[in-house]
MARKOL-225434 format. One record per residue (C-alpha): residue number from 1; x negated, z negated, y negated. Coordinates in nm, 2 decimals, padded with zeros to 4 digits. Layout:
BEGIN
   seq        x        z        y
   NUM        X        Z        Y
...
This chain:
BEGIN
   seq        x        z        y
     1   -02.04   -02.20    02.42
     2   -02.42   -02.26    02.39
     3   -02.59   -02.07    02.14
     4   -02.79   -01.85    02.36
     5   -02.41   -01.73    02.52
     6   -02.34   -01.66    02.17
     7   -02.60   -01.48    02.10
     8   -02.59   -01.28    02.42
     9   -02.22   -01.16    02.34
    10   -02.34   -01.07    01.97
    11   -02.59   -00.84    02.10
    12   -02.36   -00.71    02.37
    13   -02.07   -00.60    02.02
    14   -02.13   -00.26    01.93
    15   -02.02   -00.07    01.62
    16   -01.80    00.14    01.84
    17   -01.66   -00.13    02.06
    18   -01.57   -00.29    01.69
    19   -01.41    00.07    01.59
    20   -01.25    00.13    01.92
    21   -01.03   -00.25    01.91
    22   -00.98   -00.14    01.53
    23   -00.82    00.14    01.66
    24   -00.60    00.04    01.93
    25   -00.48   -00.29    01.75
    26   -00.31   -00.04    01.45
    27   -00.20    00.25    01.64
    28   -00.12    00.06    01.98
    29   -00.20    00.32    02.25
    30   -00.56    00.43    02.40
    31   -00.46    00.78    02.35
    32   -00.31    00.71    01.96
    33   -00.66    00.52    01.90
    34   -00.85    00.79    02.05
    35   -00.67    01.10    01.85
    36   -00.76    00.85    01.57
    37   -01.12    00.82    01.63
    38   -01.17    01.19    01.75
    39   -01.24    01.08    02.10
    40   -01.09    01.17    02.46
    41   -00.87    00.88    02.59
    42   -01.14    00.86    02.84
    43   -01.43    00.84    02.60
    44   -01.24    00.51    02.50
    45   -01.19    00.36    02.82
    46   -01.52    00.38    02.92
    47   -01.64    00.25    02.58
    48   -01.42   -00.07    02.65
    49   -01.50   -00.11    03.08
    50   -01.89   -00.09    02.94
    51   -01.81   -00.39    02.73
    52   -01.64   -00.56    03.00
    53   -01.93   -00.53    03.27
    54   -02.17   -00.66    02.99
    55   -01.98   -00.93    02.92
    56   -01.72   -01.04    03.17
    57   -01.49   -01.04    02.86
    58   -01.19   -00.80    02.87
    59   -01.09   -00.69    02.59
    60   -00.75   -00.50    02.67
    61   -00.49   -00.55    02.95
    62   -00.22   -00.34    03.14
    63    00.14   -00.38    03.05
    64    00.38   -00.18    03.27
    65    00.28    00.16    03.18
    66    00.06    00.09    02.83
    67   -00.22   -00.15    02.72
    68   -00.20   -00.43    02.50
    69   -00.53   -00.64    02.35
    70   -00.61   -00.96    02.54
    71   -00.68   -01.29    02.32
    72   -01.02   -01.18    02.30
    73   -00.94   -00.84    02.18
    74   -00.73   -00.98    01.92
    75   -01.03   -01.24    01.77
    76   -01.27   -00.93    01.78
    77   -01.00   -00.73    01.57
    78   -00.93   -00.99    01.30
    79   -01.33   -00.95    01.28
    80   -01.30   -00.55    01.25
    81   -01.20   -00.52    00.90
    82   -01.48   -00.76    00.77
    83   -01.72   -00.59    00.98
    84   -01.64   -00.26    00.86
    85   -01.64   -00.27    00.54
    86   -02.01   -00.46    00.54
    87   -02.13   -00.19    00.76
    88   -01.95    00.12    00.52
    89   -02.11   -00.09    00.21
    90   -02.51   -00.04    00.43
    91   -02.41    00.31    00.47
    92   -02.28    00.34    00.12
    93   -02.59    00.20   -00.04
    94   -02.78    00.47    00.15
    95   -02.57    00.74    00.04
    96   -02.64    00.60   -00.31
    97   -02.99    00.64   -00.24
    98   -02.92    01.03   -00.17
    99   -02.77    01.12   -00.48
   100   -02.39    01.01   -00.37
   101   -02.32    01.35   -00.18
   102   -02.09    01.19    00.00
   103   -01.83    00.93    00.10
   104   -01.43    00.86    00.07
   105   -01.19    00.67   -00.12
   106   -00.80    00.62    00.01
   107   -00.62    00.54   -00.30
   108   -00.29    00.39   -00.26
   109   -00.09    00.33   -00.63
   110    00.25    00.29   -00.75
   111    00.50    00.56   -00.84
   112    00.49    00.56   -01.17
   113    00.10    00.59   -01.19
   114    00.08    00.95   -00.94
   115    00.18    01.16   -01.22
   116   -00.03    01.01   -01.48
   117   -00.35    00.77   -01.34
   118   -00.34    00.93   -01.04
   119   -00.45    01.28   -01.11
   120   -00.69    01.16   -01.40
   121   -00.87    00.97   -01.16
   122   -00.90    01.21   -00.87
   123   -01.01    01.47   -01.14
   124   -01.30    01.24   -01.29
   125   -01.47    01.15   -00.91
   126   -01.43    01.53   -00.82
   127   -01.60    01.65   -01.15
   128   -01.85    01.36   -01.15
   129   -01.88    01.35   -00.72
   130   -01.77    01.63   -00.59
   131   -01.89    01.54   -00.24
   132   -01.66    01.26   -00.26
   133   -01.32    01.26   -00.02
   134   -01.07    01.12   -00.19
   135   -00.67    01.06   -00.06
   136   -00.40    00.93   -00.23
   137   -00.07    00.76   -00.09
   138    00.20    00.63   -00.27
   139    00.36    00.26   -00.26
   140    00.51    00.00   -00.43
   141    00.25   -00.34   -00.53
   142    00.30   -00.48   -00.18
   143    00.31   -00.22    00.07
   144   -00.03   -00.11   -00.11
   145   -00.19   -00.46   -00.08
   146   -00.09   -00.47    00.27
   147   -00.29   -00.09    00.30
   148   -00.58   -00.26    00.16
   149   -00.60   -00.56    00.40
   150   -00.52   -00.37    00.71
   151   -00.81   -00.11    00.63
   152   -00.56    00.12    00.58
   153   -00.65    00.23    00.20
   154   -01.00    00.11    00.00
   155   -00.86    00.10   -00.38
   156   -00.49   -00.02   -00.46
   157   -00.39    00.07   -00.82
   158   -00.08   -00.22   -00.86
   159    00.13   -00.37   -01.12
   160    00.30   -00.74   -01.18
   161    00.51   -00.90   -01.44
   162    00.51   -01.22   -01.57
   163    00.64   -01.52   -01.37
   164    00.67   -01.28   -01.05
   165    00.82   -01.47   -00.78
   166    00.73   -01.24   -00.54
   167    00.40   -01.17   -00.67
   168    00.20   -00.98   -00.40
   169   -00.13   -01.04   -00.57
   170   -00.10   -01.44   -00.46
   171   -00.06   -01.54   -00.12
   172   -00.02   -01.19    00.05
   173   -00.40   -01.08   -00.13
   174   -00.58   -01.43    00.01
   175   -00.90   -01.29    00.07
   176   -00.91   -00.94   -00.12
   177   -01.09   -00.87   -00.49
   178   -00.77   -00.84   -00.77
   179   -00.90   -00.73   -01.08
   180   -00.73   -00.73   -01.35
   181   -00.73   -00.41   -01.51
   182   -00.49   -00.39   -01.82
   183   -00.16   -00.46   -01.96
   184    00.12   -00.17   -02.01
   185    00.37   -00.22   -02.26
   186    00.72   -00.22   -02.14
   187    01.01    00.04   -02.32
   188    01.31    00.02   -02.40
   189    01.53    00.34   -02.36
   190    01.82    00.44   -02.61
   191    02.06    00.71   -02.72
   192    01.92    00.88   -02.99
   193    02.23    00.82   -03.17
   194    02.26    00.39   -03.07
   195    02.27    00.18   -03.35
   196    01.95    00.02   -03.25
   197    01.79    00.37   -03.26
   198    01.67    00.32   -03.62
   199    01.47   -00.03   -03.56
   200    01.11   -00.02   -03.51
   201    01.13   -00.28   -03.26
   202    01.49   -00.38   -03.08
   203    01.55   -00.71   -02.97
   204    01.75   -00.74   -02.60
   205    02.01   -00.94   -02.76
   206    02.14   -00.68   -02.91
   207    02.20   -00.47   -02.64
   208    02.39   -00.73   -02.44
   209    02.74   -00.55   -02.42
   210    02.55   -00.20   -02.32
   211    02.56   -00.08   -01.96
   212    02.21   -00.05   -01.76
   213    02.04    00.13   -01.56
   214    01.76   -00.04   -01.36
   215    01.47    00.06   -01.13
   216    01.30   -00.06   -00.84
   217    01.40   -00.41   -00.70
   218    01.10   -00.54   -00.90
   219    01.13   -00.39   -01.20
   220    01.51   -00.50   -01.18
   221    01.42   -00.84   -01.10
   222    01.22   -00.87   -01.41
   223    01.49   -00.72   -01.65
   224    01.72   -00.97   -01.50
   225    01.46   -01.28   -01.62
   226    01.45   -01.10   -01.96
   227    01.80   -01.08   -02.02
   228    01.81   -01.42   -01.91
   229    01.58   -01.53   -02.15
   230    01.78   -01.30   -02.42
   231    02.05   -01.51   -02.33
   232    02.28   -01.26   -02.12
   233    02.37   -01.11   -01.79
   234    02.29   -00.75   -01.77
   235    02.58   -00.54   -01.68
   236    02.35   -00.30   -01.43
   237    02.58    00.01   -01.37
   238    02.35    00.29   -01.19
   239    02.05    00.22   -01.01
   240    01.75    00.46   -00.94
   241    01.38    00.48   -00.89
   242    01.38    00.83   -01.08
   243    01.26    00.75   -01.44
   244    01.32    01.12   -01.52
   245    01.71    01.07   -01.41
   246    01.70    00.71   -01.57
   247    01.60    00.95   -01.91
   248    01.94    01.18   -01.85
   249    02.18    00.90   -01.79
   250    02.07    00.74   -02.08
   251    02.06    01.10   -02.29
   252    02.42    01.11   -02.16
   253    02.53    00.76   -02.34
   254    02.60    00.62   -01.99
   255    02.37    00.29   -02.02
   256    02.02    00.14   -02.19
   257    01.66    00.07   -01.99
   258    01.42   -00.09   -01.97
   259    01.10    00.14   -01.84
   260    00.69    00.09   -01.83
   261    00.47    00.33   -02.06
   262    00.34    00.49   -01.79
   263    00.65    00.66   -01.64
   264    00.76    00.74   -02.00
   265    00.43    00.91   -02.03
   266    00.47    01.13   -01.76
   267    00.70    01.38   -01.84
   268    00.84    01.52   -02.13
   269    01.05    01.33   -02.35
   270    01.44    01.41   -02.32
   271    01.52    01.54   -02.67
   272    01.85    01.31   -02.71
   273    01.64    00.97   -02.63
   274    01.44    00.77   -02.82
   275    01.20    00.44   -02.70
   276    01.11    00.13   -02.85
   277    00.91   -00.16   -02.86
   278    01.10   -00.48   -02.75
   279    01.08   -00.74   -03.00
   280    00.89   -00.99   -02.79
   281    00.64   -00.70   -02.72
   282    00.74   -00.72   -02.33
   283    00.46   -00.58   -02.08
   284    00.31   -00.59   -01.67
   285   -00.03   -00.61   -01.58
   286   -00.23   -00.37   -01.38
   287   -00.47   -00.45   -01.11
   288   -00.75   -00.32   -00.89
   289   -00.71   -00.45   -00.54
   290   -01.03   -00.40   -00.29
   291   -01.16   -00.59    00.02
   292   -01.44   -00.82   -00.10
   293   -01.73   -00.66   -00.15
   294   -01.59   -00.30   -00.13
   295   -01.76   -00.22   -00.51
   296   -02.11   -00.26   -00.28
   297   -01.99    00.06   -00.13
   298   -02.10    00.34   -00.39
   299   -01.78    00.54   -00.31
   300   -01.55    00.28   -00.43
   301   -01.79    00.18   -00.71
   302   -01.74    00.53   -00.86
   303   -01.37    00.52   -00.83
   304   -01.42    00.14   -01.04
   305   -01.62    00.30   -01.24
   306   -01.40    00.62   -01.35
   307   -01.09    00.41   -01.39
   308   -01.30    00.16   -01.62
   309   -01.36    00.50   -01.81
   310   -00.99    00.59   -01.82
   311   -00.87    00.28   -01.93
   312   -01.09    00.29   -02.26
   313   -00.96    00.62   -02.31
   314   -00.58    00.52   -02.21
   315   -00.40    00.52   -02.57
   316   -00.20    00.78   -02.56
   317   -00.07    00.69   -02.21
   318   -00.05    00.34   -02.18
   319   -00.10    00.17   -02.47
   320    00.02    00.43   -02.70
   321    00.36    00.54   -02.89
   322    00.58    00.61   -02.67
């Protein structure tokens, strides 16, 4: 294609063209996309035949009774997310220039952090900008990646462990900003009345005998590497995601865990358990996952900016005694 063609079809790409193939490549209908946008279907389908006549390029095509995008829809929409957040990051930098009265953040994290992170940092942007949106959905390190790439969320707060296999900061974030953003202590979770109860630190080793309870698949995964290490199988006996019911099956001498600082944190502390420390001082990493770029848009520099505030103030929830 000769670059004056190029050129021609450049010119001929408008913002809402981008935003309309954005659309109708995630939700997969003309009417879905429109309800999306806050358009009428036919609002859309004019937007898309006015491309067509400029061009000669189609950018969707009939199937049976629905639409799908053509291979040239496709190719614009890979562009759409790129082009979108450049164009949010020029608007951004002009609501900067007004003082920061408005914007939005979609904040995706993991369950652990909504009681605890979560509310601190939704509290600090309204008190700091209160004409900031902010929405928050909840999902486990790869699901929340996946929200970030797809447009779908503009800040992921996410967790690994060491020597994750299925580490979703790696291959499935090729292309995305992952900052690190600090480490939280891993605890282990005991009868008041276990023998180990009294240490100061408690070694696995010694709870190789005891039943478990584990968590999520990840956080079950890793206990199974540290046992390994310990030099024992874990007898896993209840599984749940529910660190407050993890807490009453332990009260109720029915296994041991193994649970991060930040879901210990956020409720009260069952009166018949205690935690402590593992020997090896066993802990995951948090990160800050954004497309590239995204800390240009002033929104999302604030939300950076407020959890770079929280973490110097995090000991008594993440790197504290739990």
């Amino acid at each position: 294609m000769s670059d004056a063609s190029t050129e021609a079809l450049a010119d001929a790409i408008e913002l809402q063209t981008v935003r309309v193939v954005r659309a109708i490549a995630e939700h997969r209908t003309l009417t879905a996309a429109a309800a999306a946008l806050g358009y009428s279907q036919p609002a859309v389908s004019q937007q898309l035949r006015r491309f067509e006549q400029r061009t000669g390029v189609a950018l969707v095509e009939r199937v049976g009774r629905g639409i799908r995008l053509t291979e040239a829809g496709r190719a614009l929409a890979r562009h759409a997310h790129a082009v979108a957040t450049s164009l949010e990051a020029a608007a951004g930098e002009l609501a900067a220039l007004r003082g920061l009265r408005a914007g939005r953040v979609r904040l995706v994290a993991f369950p652990s952090a909504s009681p605890s992170l979560v509310p601190r940092l939704i509290a600090a942007l309204t008190a700091s900008h209160p004409g900031v949106e902010v929405t928050y959905v909840e999902a486990e390190p790869p699901e929340a990646v996946a929200a970030v790439r797809e447009d779908r969320a503009d800040l992921a707060i996410t967790f690994s462990y060491p020597g994750d296999r299925n580490d979703p900061h790696r291959e499935s974030a090729r292309g995305l900003e992952v900052r690190s953003y600090t480490h939280e202590p891993m605890r282990l979770v005991l009868p008041g009345d276990h023998p180990a109860a009294g240490s100061d630190v408690v070694s696995l080793a010694e709870l190789g005998d005891e039943p478990w309870i584990a968590g999520c698949p990840r956080c079950r995964g890793h206990l199974l590497e540290l046992c390994a290490e310990a030099g024992f199988s874990p007898r896993i006996a209840f599984e749940t995601d529910n660190f407050v019911a993890v807490e009453g099956m332990v009260a109720q001498g029915l296994g041991v865990a193994l649970l991060p600082a930040l879901a210990l944190a956020a409720a009260p502390r069952h009166p018949a358990v205690v935690t402590r420390p593992t020997d090896h001082g066993d802990e995951r990493s948090l990160h800050l996952v954004t497309a590239r770029g995204a800390e240009r848009v002033p929104a999302i520099a604030a939300a950076l900016a407020a959890l770079a505030v929280l973490r110097e103030g995090a000991a008594t929830t993440i790197d504290g005694d739990v």
